[in-house]
N, C-alpha and C positions, 0 to 999 in steps of 0.2 A: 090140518095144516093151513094156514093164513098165504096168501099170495100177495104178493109186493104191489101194492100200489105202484104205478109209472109216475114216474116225477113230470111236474105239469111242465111245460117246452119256457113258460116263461122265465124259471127259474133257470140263473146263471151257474154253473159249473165251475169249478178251479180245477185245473190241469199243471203240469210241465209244459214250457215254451217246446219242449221237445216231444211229446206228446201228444201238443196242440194240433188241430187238422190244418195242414196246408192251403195257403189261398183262402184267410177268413184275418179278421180285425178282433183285436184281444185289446183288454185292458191289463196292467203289470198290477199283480196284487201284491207280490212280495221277492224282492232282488236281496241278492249277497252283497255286502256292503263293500263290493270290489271298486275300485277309482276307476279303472277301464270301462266298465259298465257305465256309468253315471257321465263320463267323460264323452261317451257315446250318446248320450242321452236316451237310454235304459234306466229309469226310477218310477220306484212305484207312479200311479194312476199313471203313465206315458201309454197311448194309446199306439199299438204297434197292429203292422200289416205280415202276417208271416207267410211269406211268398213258398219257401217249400225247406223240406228234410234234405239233406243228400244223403245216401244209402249207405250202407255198411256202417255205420256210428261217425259220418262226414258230419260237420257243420249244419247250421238252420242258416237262411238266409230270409233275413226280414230288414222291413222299410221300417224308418223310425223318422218320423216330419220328412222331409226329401233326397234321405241318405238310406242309402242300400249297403246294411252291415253281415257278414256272413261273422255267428258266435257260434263259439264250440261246443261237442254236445256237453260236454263238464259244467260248462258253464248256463246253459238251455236247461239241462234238468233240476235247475235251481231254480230259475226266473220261473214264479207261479203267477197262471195268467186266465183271465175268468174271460168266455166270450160274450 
């Protein structure tokens, strides 16, 4: 049996915004083409800060240029976000 090589640390990952580890800076790979989102200024390459989870399937709250957005998880398991 063959054992998995470890992916080298330089390579970027694709996650869920909800997923994603708290307190770290994501690039948007790929958003649902909701007008609230965009309206937000949530589109792909927008460089976002995701400050944290809230528990129980509560909202993500993350920085996006100088506004602090809390999105639902509905909408977080969408937005795919590479760090």
């Amino acid at each position: 049996m063959l054992a998995r090589k470890p992916r080298p640390s330089s390579q970027k990952s694709f996650t869920s915004l909800y997923d994603a580890e708290d307190g770290k800076q994501y690039v948007v790979t790929s958003v649902p083409s909701v007008g609230i989102l965009k309206s937000l200024g949530i589109m792909e390459n927008t460089i976002i800060h995701k400050k944290m989870t809230y528990r129980l399937g509560g909202p993500v709250l993350l920085k996006v240029d100088s506004s602090e957005i809390a999105v639902g998880k509905e909408f977080a398991e969408k937005i795919i976000v590479r760090g």
